[in-house]
Each structure stands twice: as structure tokens, then as C-alpha cells.
GUZA-843066 format. One record per residue (C-alpha): residue number from 1; residue in three letters; x, y, z. Coordinates in Angstrom, 3 decimals, always signed. Layout:
# GUZA-843066
+-----+---------+----------+----------+----------+
! num ! residuo !       c1 !       c2 !       c3 !
+-----+---------+----------+----------+----------+
! NUM !     ALA !        X !        Y !        Z !
...
+-----+---------+----------+----------+----------+
# end
This chain:
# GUZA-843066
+-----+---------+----------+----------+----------+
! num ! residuo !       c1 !       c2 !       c3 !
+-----+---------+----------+----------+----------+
!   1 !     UNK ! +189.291 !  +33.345 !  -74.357 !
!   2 !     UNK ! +186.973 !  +35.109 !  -72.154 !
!   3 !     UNK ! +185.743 !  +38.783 !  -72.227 !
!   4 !     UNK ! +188.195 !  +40.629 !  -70.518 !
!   5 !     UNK ! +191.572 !  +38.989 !  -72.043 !
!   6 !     UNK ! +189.242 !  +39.693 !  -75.686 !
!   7 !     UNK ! +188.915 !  +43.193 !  -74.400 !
!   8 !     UNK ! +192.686 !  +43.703 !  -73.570 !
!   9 !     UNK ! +193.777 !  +41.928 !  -76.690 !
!  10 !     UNK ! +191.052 !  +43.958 !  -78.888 !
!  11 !     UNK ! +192.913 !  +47.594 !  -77.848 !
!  12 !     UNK ! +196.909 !  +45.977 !  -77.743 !
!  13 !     UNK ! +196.169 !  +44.955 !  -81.666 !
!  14 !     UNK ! +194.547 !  +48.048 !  -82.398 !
!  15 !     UNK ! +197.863 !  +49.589 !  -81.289 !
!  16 !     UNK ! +199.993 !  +47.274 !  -82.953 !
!  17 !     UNK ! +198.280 !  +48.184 !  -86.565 !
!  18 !     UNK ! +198.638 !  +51.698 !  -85.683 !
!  19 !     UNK ! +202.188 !  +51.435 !  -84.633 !
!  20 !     UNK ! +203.425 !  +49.136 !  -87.516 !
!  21 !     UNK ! +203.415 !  +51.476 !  -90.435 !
!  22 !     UNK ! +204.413 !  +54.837 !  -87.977 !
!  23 !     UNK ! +207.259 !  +54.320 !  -85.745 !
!  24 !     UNK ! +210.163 !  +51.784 !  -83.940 !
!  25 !     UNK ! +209.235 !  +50.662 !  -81.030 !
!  26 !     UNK ! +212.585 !  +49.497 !  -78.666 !
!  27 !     UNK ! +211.301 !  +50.044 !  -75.392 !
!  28 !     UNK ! +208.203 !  +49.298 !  -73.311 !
!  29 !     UNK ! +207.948 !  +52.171 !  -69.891 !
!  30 !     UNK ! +206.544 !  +51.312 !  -67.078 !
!  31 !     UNK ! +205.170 !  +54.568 !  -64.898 !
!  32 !     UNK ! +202.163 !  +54.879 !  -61.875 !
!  33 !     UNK ! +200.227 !  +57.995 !  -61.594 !
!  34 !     UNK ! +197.604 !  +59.127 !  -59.536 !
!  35 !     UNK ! +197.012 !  +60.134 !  -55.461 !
!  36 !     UNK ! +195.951 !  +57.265 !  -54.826 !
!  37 !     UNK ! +194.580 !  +53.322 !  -56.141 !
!  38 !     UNK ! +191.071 !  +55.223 !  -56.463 !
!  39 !     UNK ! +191.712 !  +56.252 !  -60.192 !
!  40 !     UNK ! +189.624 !  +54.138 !  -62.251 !
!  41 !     UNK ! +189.127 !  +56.469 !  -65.630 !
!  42 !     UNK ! +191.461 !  +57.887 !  -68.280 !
!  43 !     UNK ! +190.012 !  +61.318 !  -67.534 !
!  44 !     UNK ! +191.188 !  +61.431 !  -63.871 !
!  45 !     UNK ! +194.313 !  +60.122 !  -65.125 !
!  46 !     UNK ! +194.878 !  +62.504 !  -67.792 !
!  47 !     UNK ! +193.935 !  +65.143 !  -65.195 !
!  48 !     UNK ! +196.700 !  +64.337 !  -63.016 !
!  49 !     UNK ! +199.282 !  +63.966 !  -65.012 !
!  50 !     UNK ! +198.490 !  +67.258 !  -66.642 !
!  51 !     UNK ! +198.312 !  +69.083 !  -63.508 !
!  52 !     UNK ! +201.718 !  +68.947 !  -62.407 !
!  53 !     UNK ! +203.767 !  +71.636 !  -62.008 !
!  54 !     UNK ! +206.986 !  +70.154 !  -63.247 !
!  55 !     UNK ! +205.358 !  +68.287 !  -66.255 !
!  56 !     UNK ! +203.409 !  +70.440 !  -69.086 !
!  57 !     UNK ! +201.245 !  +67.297 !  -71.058 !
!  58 !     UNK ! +199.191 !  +68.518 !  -74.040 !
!  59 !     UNK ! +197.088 !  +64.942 !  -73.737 !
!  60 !     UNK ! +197.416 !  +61.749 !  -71.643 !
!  61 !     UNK ! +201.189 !  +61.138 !  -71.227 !
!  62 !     UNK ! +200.397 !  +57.277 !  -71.757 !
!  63 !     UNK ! +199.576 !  +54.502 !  -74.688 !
!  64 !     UNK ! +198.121 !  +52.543 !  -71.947 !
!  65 !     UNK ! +196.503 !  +52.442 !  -68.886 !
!  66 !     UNK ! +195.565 !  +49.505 !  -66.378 !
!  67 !     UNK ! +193.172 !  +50.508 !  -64.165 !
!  68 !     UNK ! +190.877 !  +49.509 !  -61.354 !
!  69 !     UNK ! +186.985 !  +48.792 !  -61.654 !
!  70 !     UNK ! +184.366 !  +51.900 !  -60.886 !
!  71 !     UNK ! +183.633 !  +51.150 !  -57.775 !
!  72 !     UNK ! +186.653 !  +50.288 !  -54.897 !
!  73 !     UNK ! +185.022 !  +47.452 !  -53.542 !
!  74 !     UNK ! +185.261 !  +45.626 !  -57.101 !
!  75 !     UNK ! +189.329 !  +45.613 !  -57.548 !
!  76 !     UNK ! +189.693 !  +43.376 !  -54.600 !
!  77 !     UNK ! +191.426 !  +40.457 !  -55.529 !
!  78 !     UNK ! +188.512 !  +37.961 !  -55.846 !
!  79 !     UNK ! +188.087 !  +34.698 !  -56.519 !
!  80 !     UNK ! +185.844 !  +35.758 !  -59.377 !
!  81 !     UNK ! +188.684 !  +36.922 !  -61.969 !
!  82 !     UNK ! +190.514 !  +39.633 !  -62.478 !
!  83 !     UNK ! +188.647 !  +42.590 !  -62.735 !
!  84 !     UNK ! +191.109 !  +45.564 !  -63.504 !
!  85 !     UNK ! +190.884 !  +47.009 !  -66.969 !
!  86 !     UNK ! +193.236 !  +47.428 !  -69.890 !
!  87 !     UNK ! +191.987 !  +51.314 !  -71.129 !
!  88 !     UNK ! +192.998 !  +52.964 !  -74.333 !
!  89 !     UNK ! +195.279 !  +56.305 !  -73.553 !
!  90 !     UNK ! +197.161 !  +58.256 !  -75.997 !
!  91 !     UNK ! +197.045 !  +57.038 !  -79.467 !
!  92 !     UNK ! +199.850 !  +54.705 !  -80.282 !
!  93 !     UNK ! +200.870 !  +56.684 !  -82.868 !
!  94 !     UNK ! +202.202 !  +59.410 !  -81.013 !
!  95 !     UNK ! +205.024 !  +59.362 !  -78.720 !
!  96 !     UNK ! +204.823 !  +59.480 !  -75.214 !
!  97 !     UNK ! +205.150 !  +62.161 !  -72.937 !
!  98 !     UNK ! +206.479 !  +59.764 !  -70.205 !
!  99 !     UNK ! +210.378 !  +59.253 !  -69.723 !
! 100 !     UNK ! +212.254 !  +62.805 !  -70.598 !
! 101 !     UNK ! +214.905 !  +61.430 !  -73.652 !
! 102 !     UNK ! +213.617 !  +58.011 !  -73.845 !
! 103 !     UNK ! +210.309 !  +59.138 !  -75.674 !
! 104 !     UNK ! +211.020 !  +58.710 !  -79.337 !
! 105 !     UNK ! +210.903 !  +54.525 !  -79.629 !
! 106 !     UNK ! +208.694 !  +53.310 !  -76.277 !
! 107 !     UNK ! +205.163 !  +52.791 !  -76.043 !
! 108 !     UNK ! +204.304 !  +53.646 !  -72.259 !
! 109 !     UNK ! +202.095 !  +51.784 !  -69.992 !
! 110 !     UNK ! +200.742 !  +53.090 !  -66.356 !
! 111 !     UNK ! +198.803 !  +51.463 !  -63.474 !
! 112 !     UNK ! +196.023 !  +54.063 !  -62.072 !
! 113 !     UNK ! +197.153 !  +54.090 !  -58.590 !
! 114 !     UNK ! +200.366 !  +55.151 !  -55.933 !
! 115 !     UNK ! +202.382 !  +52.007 !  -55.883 !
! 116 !     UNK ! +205.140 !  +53.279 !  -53.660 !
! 117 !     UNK ! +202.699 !  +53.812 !  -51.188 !
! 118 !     UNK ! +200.475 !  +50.774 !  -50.855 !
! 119 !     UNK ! +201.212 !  +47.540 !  -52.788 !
! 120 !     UNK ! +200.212 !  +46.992 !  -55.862 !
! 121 !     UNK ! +197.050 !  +44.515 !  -56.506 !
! 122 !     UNK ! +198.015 !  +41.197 !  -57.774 !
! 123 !     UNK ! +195.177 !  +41.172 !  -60.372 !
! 124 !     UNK ! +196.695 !  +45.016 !  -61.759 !
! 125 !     UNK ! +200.388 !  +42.958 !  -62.064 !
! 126 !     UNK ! +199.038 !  +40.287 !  -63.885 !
! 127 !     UNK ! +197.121 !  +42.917 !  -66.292 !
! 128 !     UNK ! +200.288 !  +44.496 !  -66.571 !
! 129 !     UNK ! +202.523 !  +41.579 !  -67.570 !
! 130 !     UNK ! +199.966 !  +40.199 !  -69.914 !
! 131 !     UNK ! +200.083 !  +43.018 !  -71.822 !
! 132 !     UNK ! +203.772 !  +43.588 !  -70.850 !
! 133 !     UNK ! +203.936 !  +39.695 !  -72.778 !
! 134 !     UNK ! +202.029 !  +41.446 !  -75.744 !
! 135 !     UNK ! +204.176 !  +43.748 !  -76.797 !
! 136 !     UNK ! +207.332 !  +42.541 !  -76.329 !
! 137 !     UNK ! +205.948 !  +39.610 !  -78.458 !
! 138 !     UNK ! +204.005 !  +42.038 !  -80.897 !
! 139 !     UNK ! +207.480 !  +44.340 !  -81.416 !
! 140 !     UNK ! +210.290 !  +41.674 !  -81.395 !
! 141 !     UNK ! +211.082 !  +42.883 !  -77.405 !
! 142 !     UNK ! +212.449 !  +40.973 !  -74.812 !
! 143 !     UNK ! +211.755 !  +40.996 !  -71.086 !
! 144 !     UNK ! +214.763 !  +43.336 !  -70.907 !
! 145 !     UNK ! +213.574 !  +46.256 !  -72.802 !
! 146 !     UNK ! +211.138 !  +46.517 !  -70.057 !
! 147 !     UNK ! +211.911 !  +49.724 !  -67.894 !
! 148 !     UNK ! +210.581 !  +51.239 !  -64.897 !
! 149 !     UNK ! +210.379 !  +55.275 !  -65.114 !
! 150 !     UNK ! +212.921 !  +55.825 !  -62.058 !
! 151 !     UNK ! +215.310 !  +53.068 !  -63.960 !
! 152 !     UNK ! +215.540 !  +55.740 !  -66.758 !
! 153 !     UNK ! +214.926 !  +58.405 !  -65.429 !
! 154 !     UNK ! +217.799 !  +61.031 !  -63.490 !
! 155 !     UNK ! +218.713 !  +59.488 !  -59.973 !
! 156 !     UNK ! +216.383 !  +60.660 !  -57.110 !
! 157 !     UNK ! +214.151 !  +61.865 !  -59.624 !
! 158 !     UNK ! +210.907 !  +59.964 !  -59.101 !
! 159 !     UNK ! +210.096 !  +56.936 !  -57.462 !
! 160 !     UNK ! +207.532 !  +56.290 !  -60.207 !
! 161 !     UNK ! +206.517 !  +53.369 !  -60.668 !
! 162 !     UNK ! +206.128 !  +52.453 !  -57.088 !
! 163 !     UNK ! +206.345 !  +48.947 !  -57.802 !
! 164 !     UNK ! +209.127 !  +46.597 !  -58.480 !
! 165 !     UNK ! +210.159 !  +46.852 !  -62.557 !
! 166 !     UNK ! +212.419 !  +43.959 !  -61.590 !
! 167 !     UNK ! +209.546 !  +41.730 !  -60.873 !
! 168 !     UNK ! +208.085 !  +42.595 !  -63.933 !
! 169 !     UNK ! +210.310 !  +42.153 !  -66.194 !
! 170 !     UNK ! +211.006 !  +38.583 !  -64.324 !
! 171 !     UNK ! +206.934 !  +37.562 !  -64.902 !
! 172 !     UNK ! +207.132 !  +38.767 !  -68.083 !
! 173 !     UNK ! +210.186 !  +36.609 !  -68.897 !
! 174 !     UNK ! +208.179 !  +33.817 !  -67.657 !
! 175 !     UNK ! +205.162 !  +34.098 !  -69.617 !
! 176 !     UNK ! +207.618 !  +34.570 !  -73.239 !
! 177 !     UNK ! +209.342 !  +31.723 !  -72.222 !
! 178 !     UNK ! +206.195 !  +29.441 !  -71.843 !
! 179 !     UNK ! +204.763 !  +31.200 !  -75.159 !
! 180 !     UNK ! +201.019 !  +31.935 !  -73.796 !
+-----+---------+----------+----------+----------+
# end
């Protein structure tokens, strides 16, 4: 296993033990937050979801947060591997503060970036349904308890996550059916 699956896997366990002996986990939400794709820390992330007028966050809404390299010119996708990041938010512990009703039993997972305005990176979809994959395997979850924020969310409410939760769930379903 190289580095950066050992890295994802490393924070999804220490989740997992957290999670085991605290709380049910049924769903997994899906959400994008930021400006724009040049997000790359949990600060910035924290900042903007925190700063929004219609939301009132005491800490990072999300569990989990996939996010691009430092520097912009390093989340191209390159031949050289994927280099978006699988970053610790809000302890798994607590609930999220990401899908108004739907809180109490989902573990919540964001891409840094505006996905309904530019598409998203295939290296940040593949971080996504790995660990997507992980906890659906880690929590007895199928490809189906997989939800977008505007799936769940009132209608016309937000458009959040950008990208398709359809396609997803549909990788995702993939990858549990081959059993990587």
C-alpha cells in the first residue's frame, strides 16, 4: 500500500474506533464547501462554513475533508498519482453540523472546492469513493446510504454538493462489489 492510501486509511480507522463504542452510523453525506477549488486546509474550510449567514457552526461542520495539495499547480490530474488529501475534520464522535434533521446517525464527508461550478477533479472523486468504500464497508452501509446534501436537504435549498451523488454512489457500488 503506498503512502497516501496508508495516510487515508490511518485517519478512516481512527474514526471507526472512535465511532464504534459512541454512536449508529446509517448514513454517509456528501457536501462541497468553499469559493472556489483553491481550499486546500481545514482552517479555510472551517472558516467558510462558519461564516455563513444562514448556518451558525460552533467547529468544522464535517468528519472529513478531501482536499487539494498546497499549491494549485499540484492537484492537476497527473500521471504521478493522486495527490489530493484525505484531512481529519470534526471528531467522529460528534455529530455533524451538515444536513439539518439528518445529523444524528451520518458521518459527513466534503470536497474543498465549488463543484457546481467547475468539475470536479478525477483524482478528488476517486479520494472520495475510496473512502466512500471505507465506510460503508467499516459501518455495514451500502452504496445506497450514500447521500448528496441537496438529495436530503429541502428542494431548491442548496445545490451542494456540486457534483453528481449519483455517480458516486454508482463507483462506490463498484468498488464493494469487487471487495478492494
Amino acid at each position: 500500500m503506498d503512502r497516501e492510501r496508508s495516510d487515508l486509511h490511518d485517519a478512516l480507522e481512527r474514526a471507526v474506533i472512535l465511532l464504534t463504542s459512541s454512536r449508529k452510523i446509517a448514513e454517509i453525506h456528501l457536501h462541497h464547501e468553499g469559493g472556489g477549488s483553491e481550499l486546500n486546509d481545514v482552517a479555510a474550510v472551517e472558516r467558510g462554513a462558519m461564516s455563513r449567514t444562514d448556518q451558525r457552526f460552533r467547529s468544522m461542520p464535517y468528519h472529513f475533508l478531501i482536499m487539494r495539495p498546497v499549491t494549485p499547480a499540484d492537484a492537476l490530474d497527473e500521471p504521478t498519482g493522486n495527490l489530493w488529501e484525505l484531512r481529519e475534520g470534526r471528531p467522529v464522535d460528534e455529530v455533524p453540523a451538515s444536513s439539518t434533521g439528518r445529523n444524528a446517525h451520518a458521518v459527513a464527508v466534503c470536497v474543498a472546492g465549488r463543484w457546481d461550478r467547475e468539475p470536479l477533479p478525477g483524482f478528488a472523486l476517486d479520494r472520495l469513493v475510496e473512502a466512500c468504500a471505507w465506510l460503508c464497508r467499516s459501518f455495514g452501509l451500502t452504496s445506497a446510504d450514500i447521500y448528496g446534501h441537496r438529495e436530503i436537504a429541502e428542494p431548491g435549498h442548496t445545490v451542494c454538493p456540486g457534483y453528481d451523488p449519483a455517480a458516486v454512489r454508482a463507483r462506490v457500488e463498484e468498488v464493494l462489489r469487487a471487495g478492494h
